[in-house]
N, C-alpha and C positions, 0 to 999 in steps of 0.2 A: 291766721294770726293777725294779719294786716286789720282785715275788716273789724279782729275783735278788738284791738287796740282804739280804733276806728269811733268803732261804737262807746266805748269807754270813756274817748274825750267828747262824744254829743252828751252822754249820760252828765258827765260829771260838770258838763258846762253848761245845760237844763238845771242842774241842782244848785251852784252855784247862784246862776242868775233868781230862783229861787229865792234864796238868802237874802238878796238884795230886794226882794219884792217883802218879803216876811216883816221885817221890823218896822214899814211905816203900815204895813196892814194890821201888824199886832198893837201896832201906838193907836190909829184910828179903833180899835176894837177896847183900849185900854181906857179910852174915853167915855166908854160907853157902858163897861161891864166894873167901873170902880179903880183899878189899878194895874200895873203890870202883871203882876201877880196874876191875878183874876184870867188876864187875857192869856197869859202860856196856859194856863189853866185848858179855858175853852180851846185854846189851839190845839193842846197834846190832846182834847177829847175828841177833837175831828179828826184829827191826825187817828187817833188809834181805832176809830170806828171804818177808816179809810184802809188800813192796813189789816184789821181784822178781814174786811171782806176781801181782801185782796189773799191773805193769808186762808183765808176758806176756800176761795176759789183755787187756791194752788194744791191745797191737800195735804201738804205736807207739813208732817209729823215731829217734834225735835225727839232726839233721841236721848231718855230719858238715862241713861248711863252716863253718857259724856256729858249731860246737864248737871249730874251732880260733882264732879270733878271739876267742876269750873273755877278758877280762885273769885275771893267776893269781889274783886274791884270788876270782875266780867260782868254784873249785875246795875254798876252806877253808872253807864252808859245815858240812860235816859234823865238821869238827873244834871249830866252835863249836858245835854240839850235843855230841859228846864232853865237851864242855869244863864244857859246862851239866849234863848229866845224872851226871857224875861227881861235880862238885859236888852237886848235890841230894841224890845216895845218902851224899855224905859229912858234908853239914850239916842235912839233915830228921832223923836222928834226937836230934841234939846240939841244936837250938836250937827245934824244929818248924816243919812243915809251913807253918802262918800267919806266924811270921816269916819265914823261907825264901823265900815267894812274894810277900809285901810287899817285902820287899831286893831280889829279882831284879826287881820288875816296876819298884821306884825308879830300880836301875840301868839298866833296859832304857831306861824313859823319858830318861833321863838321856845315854845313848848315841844313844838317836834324834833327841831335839832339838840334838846336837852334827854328829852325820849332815846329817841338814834344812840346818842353819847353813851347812853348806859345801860343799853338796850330792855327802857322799860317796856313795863305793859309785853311782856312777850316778846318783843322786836328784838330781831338781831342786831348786836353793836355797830352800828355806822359813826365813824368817828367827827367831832363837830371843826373840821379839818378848817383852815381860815376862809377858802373859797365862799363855803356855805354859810361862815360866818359872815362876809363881808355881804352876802346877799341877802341877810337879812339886815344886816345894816344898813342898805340901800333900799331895801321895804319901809324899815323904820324912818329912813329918809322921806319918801313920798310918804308916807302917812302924815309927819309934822306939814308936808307940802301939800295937802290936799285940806290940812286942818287950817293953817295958813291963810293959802290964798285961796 
């Protein structure tokens, strides 16, 4: 359990640090291919030529029962990634990279503890207790502080 834990904070701190590299790669791509726009564009298509082969190589199958029982918002998934990476290519070169990922990660916090509250999206009720509110008030702090100074 330990190691899987383990492994879970290298994944997610590889993917993260990811993020941070993504939006002046897609700003430099966005210069080049016409717009933001254009460049999530080209990104989602290496992204998904990347994930097909990865997806080939695993084998596996979705199970086409519980695919149709999905509600629709299980579907717009990739358009909130669209939605994010377009952004980044569009605001990493204009305000940088460290404000950019302080704002997104305010609002992301901000959208999960609103999520938890009413247990959208699936998620079980976790209440928006003040703890977790004052934490991201203090996100929301350092973000005006990295925008700042």
């Amino acid at each position: 359990m330990a190691s899987s834990v383990a492994v879970s904070f290298l994944v997610i701190l590889v993917g993260g640090a990811m993020i941070a590299v993504q939006g002046p790669i897609n700003a430099t791509l966005a210069r080049a291919v016409g717009s933001p726009v254009n460049a999530a564009l080209t990104s989602f298509l290496v992204g998904t030529v990347a994930l097909a082969l990865i997806a080939g190589a695993q084998r596996v199958g979705a199970n086409g029962a519980l695919v149709r029982t999905l509600p629709w918002w299980a579907w717009v998934g990739g358009l909130c990634g669209a939605v994010f990476v377009t952004a980044a290519a569009y605001v990493a070169p204009r305000i940088g990279v460290a404000s950019m990922l302080t704002l997104a990660v305010a609002s992301q916090l901000a959208m999960a503890i609103a999520l938890d509250h009413v247990g959208g999206l699936g998620l079980p009720v976790r209440s928006a207790s003040a703890g977790r509110v004052c934490g991201i008030a203090l996100v929301m702090l350092g973000a005006w502080l990295v925008r700042r100074f």
